[in-house]
C-alpha positions as CSV (number, residue, x, y, z in Angstrom):
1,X,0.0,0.0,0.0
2,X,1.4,3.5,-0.9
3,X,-0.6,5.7,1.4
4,X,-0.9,9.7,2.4
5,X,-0.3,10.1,6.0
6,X,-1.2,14.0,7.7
7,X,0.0,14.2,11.2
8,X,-0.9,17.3,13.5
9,X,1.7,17.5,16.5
10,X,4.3,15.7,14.5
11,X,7.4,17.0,16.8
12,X,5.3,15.9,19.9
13,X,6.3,12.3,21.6
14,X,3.7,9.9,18.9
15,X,4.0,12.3,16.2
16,X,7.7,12.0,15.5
17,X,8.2,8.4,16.0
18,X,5.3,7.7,13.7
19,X,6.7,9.9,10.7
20,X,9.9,7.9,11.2
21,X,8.2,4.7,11.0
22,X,6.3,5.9,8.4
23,X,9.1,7.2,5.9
24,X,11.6,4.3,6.3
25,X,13.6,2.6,3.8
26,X,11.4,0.6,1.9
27,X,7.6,2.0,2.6
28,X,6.4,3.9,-0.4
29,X,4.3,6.5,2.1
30,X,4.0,9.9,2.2
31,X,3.8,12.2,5.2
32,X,2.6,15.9,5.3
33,X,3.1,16.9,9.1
34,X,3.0,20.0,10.7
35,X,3.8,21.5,14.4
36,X,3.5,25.1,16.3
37,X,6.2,23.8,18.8
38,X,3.8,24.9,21.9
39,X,6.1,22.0,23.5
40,X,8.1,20.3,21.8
41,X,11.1,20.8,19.1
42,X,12.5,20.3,15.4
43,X,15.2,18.6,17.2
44,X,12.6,15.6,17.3
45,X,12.3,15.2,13.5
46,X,16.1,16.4,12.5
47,X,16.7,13.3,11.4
48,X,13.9,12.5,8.4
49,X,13.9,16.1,7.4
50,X,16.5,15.1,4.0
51,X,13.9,12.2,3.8
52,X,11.8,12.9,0.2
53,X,8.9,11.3,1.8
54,X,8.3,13.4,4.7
55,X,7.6,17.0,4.2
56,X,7.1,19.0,7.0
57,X,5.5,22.8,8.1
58,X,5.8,25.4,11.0
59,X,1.8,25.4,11.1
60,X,-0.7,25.7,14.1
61,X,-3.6,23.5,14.0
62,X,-6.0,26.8,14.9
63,X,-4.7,29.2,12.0
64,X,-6.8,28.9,9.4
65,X,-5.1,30.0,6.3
66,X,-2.5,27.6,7.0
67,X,-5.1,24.9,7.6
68,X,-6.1,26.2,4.2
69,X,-2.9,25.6,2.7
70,X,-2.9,22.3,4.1
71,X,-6.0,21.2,3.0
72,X,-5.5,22.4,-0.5
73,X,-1.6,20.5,-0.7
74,X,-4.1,17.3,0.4
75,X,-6.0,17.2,-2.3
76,X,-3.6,17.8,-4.7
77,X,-1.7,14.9,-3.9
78,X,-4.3,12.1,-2.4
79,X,-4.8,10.9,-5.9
80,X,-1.6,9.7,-6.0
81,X,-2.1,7.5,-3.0
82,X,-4.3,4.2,-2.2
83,X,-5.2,5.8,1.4
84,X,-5.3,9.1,2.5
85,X,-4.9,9.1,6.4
86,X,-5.3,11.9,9.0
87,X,-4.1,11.4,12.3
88,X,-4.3,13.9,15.2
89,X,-1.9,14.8,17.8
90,X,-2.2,18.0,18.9
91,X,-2.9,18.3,22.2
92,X,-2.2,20.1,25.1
93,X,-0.4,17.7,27.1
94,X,1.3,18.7,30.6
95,X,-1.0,18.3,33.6
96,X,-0.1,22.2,34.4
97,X,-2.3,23.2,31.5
98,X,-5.2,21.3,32.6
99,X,-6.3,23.7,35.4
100,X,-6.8,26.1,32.9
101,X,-9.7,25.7,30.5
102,X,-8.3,28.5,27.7
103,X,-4.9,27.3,27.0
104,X,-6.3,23.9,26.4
105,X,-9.7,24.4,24.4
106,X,-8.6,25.7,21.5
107,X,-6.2,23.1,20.4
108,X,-7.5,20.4,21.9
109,X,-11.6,20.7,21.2
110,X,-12.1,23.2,18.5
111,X,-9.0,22.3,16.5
112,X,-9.4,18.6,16.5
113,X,-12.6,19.4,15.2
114,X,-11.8,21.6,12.8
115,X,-8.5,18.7,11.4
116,X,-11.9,16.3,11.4
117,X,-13.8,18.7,9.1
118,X,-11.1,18.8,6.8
119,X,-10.4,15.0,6.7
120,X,-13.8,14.8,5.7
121,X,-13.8,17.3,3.4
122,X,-10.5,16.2,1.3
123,X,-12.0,12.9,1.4
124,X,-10.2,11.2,3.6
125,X,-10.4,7.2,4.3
126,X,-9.4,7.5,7.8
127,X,-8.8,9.7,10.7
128,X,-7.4,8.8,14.0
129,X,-8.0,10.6,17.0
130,X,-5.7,11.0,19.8
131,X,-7.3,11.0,23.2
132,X,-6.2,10.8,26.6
133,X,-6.7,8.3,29.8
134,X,-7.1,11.3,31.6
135,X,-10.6,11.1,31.3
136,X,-11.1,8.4,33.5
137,X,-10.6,10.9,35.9
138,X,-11.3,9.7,39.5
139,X,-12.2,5.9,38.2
140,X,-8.7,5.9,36.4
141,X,-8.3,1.9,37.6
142,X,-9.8,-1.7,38.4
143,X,-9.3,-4.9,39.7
144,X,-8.1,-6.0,36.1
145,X,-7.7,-2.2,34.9
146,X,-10.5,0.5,33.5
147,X,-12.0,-0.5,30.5
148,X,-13.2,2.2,28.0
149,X,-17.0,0.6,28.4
150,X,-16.8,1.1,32.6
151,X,-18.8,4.6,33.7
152,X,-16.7,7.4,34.1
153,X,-16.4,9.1,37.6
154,X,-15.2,12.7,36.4
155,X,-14.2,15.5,39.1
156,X,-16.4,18.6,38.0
157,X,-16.2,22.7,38.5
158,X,-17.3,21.6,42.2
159,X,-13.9,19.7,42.3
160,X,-11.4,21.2,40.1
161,X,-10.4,22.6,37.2
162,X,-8.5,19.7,36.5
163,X,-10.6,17.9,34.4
164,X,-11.4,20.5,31.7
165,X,-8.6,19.3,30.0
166,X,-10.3,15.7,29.9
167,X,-13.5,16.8,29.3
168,X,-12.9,18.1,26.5
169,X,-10.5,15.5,25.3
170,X,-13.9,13.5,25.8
171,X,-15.6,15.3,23.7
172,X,-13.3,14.7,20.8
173,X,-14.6,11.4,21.1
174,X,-18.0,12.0,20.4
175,X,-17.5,14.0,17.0
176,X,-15.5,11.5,16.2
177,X,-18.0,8.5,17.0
178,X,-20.7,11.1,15.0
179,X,-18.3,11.2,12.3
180,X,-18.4,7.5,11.5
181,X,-22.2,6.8,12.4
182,X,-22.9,9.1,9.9
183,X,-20.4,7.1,7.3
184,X,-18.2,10.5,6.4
185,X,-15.3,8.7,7.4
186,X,-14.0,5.5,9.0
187,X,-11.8,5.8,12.4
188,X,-11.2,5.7,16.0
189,X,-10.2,7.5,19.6
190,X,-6.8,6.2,21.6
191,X,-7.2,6.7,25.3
192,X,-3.1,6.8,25.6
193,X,-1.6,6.1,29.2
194,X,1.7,8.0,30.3
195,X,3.8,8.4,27.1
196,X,7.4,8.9,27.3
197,X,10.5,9.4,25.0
198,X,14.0,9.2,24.6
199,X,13.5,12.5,22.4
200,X,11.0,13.9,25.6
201,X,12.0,18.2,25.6
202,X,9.3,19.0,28.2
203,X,11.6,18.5,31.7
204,X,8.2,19.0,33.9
205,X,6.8,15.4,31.8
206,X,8.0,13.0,35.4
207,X,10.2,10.7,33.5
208,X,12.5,13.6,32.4
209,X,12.1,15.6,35.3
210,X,13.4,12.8,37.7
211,X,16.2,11.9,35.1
212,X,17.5,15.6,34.8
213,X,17.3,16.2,38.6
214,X,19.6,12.9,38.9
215,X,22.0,13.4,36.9
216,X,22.6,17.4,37.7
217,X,22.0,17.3,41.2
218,X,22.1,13.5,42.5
219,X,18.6,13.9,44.1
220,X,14.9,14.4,43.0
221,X,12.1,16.9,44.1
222,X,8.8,15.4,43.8
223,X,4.8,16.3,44.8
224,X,3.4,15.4,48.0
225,X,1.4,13.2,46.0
226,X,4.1,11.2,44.4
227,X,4.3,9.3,47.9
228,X,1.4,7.3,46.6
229,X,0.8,7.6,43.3
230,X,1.4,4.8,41.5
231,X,1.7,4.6,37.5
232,X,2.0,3.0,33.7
233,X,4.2,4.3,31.6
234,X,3.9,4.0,27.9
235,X,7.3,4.0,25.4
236,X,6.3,6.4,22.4
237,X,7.2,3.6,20.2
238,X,4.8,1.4,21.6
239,X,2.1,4.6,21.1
240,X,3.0,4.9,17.6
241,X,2.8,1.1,17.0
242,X,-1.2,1.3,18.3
243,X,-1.5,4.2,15.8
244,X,-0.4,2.2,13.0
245,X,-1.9,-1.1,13.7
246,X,-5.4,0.4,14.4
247,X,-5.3,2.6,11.2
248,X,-4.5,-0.9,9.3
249,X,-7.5,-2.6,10.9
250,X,-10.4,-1.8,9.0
251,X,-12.6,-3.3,11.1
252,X,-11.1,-1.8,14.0
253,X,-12.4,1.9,12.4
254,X,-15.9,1.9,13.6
255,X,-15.6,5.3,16.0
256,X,-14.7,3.0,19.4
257,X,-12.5,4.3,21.9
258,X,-8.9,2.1,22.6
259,X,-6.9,2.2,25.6
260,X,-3.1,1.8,25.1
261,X,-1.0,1.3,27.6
262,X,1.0,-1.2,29.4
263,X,0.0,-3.2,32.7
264,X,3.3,-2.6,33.9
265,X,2.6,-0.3,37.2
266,X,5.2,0.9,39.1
267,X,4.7,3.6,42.3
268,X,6.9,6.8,41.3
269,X,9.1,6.3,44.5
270,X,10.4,2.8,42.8
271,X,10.2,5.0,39.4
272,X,12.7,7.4,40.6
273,X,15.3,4.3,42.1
274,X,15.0,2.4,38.7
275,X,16.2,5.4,36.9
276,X,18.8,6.2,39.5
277,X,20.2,2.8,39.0
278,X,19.7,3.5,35.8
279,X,22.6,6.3,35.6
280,X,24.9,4.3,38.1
281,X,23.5,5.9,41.2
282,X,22.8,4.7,44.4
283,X,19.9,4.8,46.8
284,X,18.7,8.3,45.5
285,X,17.8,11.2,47.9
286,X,13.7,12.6,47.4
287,X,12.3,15.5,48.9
288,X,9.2,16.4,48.8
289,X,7.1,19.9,47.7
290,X,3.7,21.0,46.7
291,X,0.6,19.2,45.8
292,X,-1.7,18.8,43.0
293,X,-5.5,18.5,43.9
294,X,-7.7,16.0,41.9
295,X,-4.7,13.7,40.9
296,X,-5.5,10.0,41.0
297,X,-3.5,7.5,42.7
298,X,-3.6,5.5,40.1
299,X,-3.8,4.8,36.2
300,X,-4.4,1.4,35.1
301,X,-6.2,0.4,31.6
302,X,-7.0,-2.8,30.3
303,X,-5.7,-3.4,26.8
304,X,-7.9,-6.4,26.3
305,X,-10.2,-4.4,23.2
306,X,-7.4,-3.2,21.0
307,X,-5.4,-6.0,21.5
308,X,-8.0,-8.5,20.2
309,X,-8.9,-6.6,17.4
310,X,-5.0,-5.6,16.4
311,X,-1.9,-7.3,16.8
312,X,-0.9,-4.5,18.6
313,X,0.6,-5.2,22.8
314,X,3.6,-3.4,24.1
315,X,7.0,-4.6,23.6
316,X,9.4,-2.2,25.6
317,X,9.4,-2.7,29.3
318,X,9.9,0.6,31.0
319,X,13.6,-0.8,32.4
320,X,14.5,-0.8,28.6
321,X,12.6,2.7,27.9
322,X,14.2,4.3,30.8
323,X,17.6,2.7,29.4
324,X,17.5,4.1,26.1
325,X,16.5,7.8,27.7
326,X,19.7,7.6,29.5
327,X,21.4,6.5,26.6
328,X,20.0,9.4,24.4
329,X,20.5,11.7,27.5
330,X,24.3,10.4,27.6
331,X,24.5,10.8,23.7
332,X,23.7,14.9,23.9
């Protein structure tokens, strides 16, 4: 298959990894993918920018001229291709935004929305939609994980602000659902768990905040929270994989929701002594300062759904992630 691939947020931790994939000796794909660098970099994509397949813009998903431009570049080349494929992954990521309905709305509501519109309107075949596990909120975990069927027990206004961010990452999933009922397109939602990469810029993400602190100051500053919390963490390779195998599932494109994650939970304590050990450190020193309200103890999502209906299941442990981010952290 020789198929057109356009990929909002393609610096971001998914995006990048899945224009690598996407582009590599031997596939006959194109990718259009743009990024407004709200958080990450062109570092992440240095290395495929030579790469004739992969052609890539300074855009933000909420101008509309360049959206414009966009769409009109789509249709001049989809007819070249056997699939045309949208996938979104713009979003407003760090928990420090979701307290704050403004900076995450935009982007994350009325621009997914907007990337939808024009995947219908070019035609598209599919369009995958990049959602969060956030949304689970307060109900984030079960005895065999939270499935994306279970009732959701979302912290309102009463609560927090916290969960504007995954209320409207919710309600992506709905236009999306709308959008295949009502046969415009084929396609799905991804409720991702904790991603993390080797390429990750944002040093308040945890995995690169407790690796930074380590290896400049031999000790690690955490939330009051972090003395319970317990989490999975999800190698952006493994992300992109889901992306990939869902968009080649036909059958898998009927507007459901997929968790992807791993079952691998590990409390952050523990986090931050693997990745000491990691860098050839003892028993690490952790301090403790601040809070954040409305944060659940824990994340844990079943997989069961997508991995029935794909191949897909996740193949790098997080000792091996957390391996190759002090590998790439040694490397720079």
């Amino acid at each position: 298959m020789k198929n057109l691939y356009v990929i909002s947020g393609v610096t971001g931790m998914t995006g990048n990894e899945l224009a690598r994939k996407l582009t590599a000796d031997g596939t006959d794909n194109r990718v259009i993918g743009f990024d407004n660098f709200f958080a990450s970099s062109l570092h992440t994509v240095e290395d495929i920018l030579d790469r004739e397949a992969f052609t890539f813009y300074a855009y933000d998903l909420n101008d509309r001229l360049q959206m414009q431009e966009l769409q009109e570049e789509v249709l001049r080349e989809k007819s070249r291709f056997d699939l045309c494929i949208y996938i979104n992954c713009a979003a407003v990521v760090h928990t420090e935004h979701f307290y704050h309905v403004e900076r995450t709305f935009e982007t994350n509501v009325v621009g997914m929305k907007a990337f939808l519109e024009q995947a219908v309107a070019v035609s598209a075949d599919v369009y995958i939609n990049c959602s969060t596990s956030e949304v689970y909120s307060m109900n984030s975990w079960g005895e065999q994980g939270v499935r994306e069927s279970d009732f959701i027990t979302m912290v309102n206004a009463e609560h927090s602000q916290r969960t504007s961010y995954a209320t409207g990452k919710l309600l992506t999933e709905f236009f999306m659902k709308d959008a295949v009922m009502e046969g415009k397109i084929k396609g799905c939602s991804i409720r991702f768990a904790n991603v993390y990469s080797k390429n990750e810029l944002y040093p308040k993400h945890i995995i690169p905040h407790i690796l930074n602190q380590l290896k400049n100051g031999g000790k690690v500053e955490l939330l009051e929270n972090s003395r319970k919390n317990y989490r999975t963490f999800l190698h952006n390779e493994d992300s992109c994989e889901a992306v990939i195998e869902l968009a080649n599932t036909p059958q898998a494109l009927d507007g459901s929701v997929y968790n992807v994650a791993t079952d691998e939970e590990i409390s952050i304590i523990d986090l931050v002594r693997l990745c000491a050990r990691k860098l050839g450190m003892g028993e690490p020193e952790i301090s403790f300062n601040g809070y954040r309200e409305s944060d659940p103890e824990r994340r844990l999502l079943n997989t069961d759904k997508i991995r029935s209906r794909t191949g897909w299941r996740p193949r790098i442990t997080l000792e091996q992630g957390i391996e190759m981010c002090v590998e790439e952290m040694e490397r720079v």
